[in-house]
Structure formats: structure tokens, C-alpha cells
N, C-alpha and C positions, 0 to 999 in steps of 0.2 A: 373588526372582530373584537371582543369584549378582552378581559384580561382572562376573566375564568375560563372562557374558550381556549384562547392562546395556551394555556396551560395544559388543560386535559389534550389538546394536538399536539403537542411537543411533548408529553409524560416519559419517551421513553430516550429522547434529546440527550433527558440527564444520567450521567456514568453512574451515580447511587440510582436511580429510578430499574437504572439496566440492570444493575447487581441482584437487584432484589426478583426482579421477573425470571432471569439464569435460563430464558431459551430465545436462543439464537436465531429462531426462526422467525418468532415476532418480532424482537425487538427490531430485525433488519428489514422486516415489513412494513413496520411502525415507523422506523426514523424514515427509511425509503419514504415511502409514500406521505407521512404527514409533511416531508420537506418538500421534498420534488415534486410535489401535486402542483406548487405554486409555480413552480419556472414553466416559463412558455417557450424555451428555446433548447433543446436536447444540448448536449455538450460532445455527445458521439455520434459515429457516422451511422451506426444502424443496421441493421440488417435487412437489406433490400434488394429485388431482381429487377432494379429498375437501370435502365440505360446508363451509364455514366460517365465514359468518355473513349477514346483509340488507344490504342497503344500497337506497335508495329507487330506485325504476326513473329512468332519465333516456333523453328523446330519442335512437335509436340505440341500445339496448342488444336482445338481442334475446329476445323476446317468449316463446319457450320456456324462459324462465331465471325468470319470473314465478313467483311462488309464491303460489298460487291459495288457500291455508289463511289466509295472512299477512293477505291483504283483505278474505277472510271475515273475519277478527275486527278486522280497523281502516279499512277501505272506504280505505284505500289502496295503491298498487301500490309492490311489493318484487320485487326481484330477490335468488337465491342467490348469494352470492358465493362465488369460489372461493379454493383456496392458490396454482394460479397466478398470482391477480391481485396476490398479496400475495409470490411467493419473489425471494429477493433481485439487485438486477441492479448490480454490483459494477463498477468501469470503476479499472484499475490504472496510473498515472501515474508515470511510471520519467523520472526527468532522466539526459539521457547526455549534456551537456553538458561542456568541458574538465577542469572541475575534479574533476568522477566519477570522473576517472582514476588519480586521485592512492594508491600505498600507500607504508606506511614497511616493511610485512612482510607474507607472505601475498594476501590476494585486495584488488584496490583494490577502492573503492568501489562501482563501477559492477559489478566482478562480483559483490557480495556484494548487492547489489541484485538482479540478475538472479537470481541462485538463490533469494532470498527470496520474489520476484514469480511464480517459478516455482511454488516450492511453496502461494502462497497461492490461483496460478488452478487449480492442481490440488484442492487443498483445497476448491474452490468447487466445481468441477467435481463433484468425488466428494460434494457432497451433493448436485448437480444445480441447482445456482445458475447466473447465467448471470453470466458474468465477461468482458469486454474490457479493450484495451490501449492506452495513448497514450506513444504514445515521444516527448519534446519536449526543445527546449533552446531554443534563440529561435524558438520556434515548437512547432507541431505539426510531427515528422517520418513519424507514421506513427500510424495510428487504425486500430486493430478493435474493430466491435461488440461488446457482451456476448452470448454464446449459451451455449449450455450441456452443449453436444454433445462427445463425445472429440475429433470431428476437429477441431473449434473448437481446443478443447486442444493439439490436434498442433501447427496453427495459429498458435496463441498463442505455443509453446515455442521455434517455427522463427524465429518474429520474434525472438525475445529471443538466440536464438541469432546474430542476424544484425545486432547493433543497432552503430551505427557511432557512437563516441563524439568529440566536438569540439567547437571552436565554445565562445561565451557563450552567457549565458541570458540571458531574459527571464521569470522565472518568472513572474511579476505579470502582466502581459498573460496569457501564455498561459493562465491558472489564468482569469481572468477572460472569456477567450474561447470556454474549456470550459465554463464554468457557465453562460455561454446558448446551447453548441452541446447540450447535455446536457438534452433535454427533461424523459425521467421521472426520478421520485425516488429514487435508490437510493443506495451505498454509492461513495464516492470515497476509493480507496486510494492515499497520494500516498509516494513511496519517492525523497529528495533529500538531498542535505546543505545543500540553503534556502541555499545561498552567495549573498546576493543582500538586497535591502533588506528587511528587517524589518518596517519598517509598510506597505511596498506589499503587502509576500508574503501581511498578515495580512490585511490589508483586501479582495484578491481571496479569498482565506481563506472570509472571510465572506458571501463573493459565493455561493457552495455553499450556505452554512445557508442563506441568504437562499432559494437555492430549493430549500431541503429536503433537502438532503443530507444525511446520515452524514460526517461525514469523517475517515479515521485517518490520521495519519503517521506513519510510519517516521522520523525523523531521523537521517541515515546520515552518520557522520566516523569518518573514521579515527583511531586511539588516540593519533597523532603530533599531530593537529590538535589536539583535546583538552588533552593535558597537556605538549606542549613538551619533547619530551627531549635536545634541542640543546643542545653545548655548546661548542660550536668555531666560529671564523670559518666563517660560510656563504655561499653566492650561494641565495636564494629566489627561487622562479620562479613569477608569475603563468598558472596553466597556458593560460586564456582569451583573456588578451590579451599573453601573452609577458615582459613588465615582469620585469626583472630587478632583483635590491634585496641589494647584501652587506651582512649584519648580523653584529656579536659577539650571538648570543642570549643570555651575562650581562647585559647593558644592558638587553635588553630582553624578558626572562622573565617578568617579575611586571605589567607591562602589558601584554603579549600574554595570558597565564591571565586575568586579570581583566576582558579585551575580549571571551573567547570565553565568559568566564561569566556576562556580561550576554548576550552573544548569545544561546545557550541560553534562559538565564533569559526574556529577552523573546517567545521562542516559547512557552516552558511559561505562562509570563503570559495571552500574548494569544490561544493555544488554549484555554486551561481558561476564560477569559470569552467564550469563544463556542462554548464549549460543542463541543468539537473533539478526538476524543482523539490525544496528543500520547505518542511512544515512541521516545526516545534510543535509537540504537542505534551501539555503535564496530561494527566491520567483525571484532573478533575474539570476539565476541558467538556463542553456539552459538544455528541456529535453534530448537531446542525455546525458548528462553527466550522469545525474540518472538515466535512463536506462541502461544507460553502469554497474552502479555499480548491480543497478539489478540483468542483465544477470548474471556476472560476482559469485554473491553471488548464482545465480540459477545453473549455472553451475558446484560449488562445490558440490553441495550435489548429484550430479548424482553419 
């Protein structure tokens, strides 16, 4: 494929290419499809009424799903299971909290979340997964179920389109109040920049695996937060709680990098021992990349 090809397929890959188009609908069309067209291997189980394996019959299962050959040779009762009971149900957790708001260039946080959350319920969708959405910041602001349906989709894309960003977080509560609102087992896709404490974040964290979840994160900062490119008298602004702070950032460069690379570091720490998959993401990040790691972490667990 030439280079000029490569580029017009991937136009909406780049976070400035997404800003400028501002609908959700395509660009999660366009990265879907101009990315995924090329894999030959799905990464989900799918939605299928195809045979898939026994499972022992239980109280309440119903009685035409018995498999009458299976007791013939073991004098006990089995039921067929299906790939419905098995395709994936996926529930995507977007913080739009104050500090989401934040950029130094191009798309803040919070949009470069919204169009990755976009393309990943589209992505679900077009395997026919069922994907839901929770918008939170000190709280739950808004919950839809997982389905699997396009108008679901339309759905899904209208909310994110309409998401009202503000306010602190509670990330810790909230996470820990989703893992006992969230009955069945599925896929918990969490898209934040975790501004917020460390071991509370991890330990509701853990409250997920605890009941069987999947869990991936996005870890979304912008490239300003990261590596500090200030270099003049500033006024810094607590976007959450207002708290103004002038700083010279010479004084205070080399303990600011070294406070966010523990920070970092304590997520990548205390995901990778709970078994969590964990995906730095700056905000000028193309999404083919993230989606690669995506797949990549979906793929494994098949």
C-alpha cells in the first residue's frame, strides 16, 4: 500500500484529525473499520447459536436443551451450552470529572476519551458483543446497559456526545459501587486519568477481579502532565476544587517528574499484581496504537 494510501486509511487514527471531524459516529466507523479490516483473527467470542460445549443441567435450565446421548453414556443430565451464554458483555466507564478537562494542545482529555470509548463500543458492536456505558465523577451520572443492538450504538454515541464534564471525583467509591451493581461477569473497560488516591483506586480495583471481571484501563494524561514543559512563573489551577498555586516550575521540575513517575509506576505495579491490564495513554496517542494494545490484551485471554 503506497504511503498516500496508508494515510487517507488511517485520517481519523490521528487525535487532531478526530477533533476537527467532532462526530462520534464516524470517526468510530473509520478507526473501526480502517484498522480491524486488516486482522484475520476476531479477539471476541461473538455472538453465535452455534453448539459449544456441556455443562451439568441445574434447577431452572430448560429441559429441551438436555442432551439425551450425553446421559445415555454417563446416567447423568447435561445441558448444550451455547456462545450466547459465553459472548462478551463489556460495561465502558468514562470519568468526566473536572480534571478530564484539562489540554496543553489539541483534544483534552475528556474528548480523546470520548472518541476512544466511541470506537471501542463500535468495535464491540460490529462483532456483536454487548457493550454499556457509565459516565461517573463523584458518582454515577448516567448508566446504560450492555446490548448489542446498532440502535444501542446510536444510543451509546448520543450519550457521549452529550456528556457534561465537572465536579470531583470519587473514583474509589464509585468503582466499588459498580462491582456490586454489576452482576454478571464480563469486561470492565475503565477510561480516566486515576487523578485521585492510588491505593483506594486499586483496592476498588480489585473489587472487579474479586467478582470476575476482565478489567482494562486506558490511563488517559495529557503530554503536559507527563513531562512538565514549563518554564516561566506560573499560576496552576486545581481544575476540581479551584485552588490556585504560583509556582517557578525550575524549583520545582525534578520533583514534580519524579512524583508522576511514582504515580504511574504505582498503577502499572498494583494492576500487573492483580492481574489488570493496565495502557498509558497521552491524549496525542493515534488510536490505532490503543486499539492494537487492546486487541492484543483481548486476544490473550481467548
Amino acid at each position: 500500500m503506497s504511503e498516500v494510501a496508508l494515510k487517507r486509511r488511517y485520517t481519523y487514527l490521528e487525535p487532531e484529525a478526530a477533533s476537527r471531524l467532532r462526530n462520534l459516529n464516524l470517526v468510530a466507523r473509520s478507526v473501526v473499520e480502517g484498522f480491524v479490516s486488516g486482522l484475520h483473527r476476531s479477539p471476541y467470542h461473538g455472538f453465535s447459536v452455534e453448539f459449544a460445549e456441556h455443562r451439568e443441567y441445574a434447577p431452572g435450565d430448560n429441559i429441551k436443551d438436555l442432551d439425551w446421548r450425553a446421559w445415555a453414556k454417563s446416567d447423568r443430565f447435561y445441558v448444550k451450552r451455547y456462545e450466547e451464554e459465553t459472548n462478551l458483555s463489556a460495561h465502558i466507564l468514562l470519568d468526566t470529572s473536572a480534571s478530564m478537562t484539562f489540554r496543553s494542545r489539541g483534544l483534552s482529555k475528556l474528548e480523546y476519551a470520548c472518541f476512544l470509548a466511541a470506537s471501542l463500543a463500535y468495535l464491540m458492536v460490529r462483532q456483536q458483543d454487548s457493550v454499556g456505558l457509565v459516565v461517573f465523577a463523584k458518582g454515577i451520572q448516567e448508566r446504560l446497559p450492555p446490548h448489542s443492538t446498532t440502535a444501542h450504538l446510536n444510543e451509546l454515541l448520543r450519550a457521549l456526545e452529550q456528556v457534561k464534564p465537572g465536579g470531583e471525583t470519587d473514583t474509589a467509591a464509585t468503582f466499588h459501587q459498580l462491582a456490586e451493581m454489576i452482576k454478571r461477569r464480563g469486561l470492565i473497560v475503565i477510561l480516566s486519568d486515576l487523578l485521585d488516591d492510588e491505593r483506594e483506586v486499586l483496592r476498588a480495583l480489585r473489587h472487579f477481579r474479586h467478582r470476575r471481571h476482565e478489567v482494562i484501563i486506558f490511563h488517559i494524561l495529557d503530554p503536559a502532565e507527563r513531562h512538565f514543559p514549563y518554564s516561566r512563573l506560573s499560576d496552576f489551577v486545581d481544575l476540581e476544587t479551584g485552588d490556585r498555586l504560583q509556582v517557578d516550575p525550575r524549583f520545582v521540575r525534578r520533583d514534580y517528574l519524579e512524583q508522576m513517575e511514582a504515580f504511574v509506576a504505582n498503577y502499572r505495579r498494583g494492576t500487573t499484581e492483580s492481574a489488570i491490564d493496565y495502557i498509558l495513554a497521552e491524549t496525542t496517542t493515534p488510536y490505532d496504537r490503543l486499539l492494537l494494545s487492546y486487541l492484543s490484551r483481548r486476544s490473550k485471554v481467548r
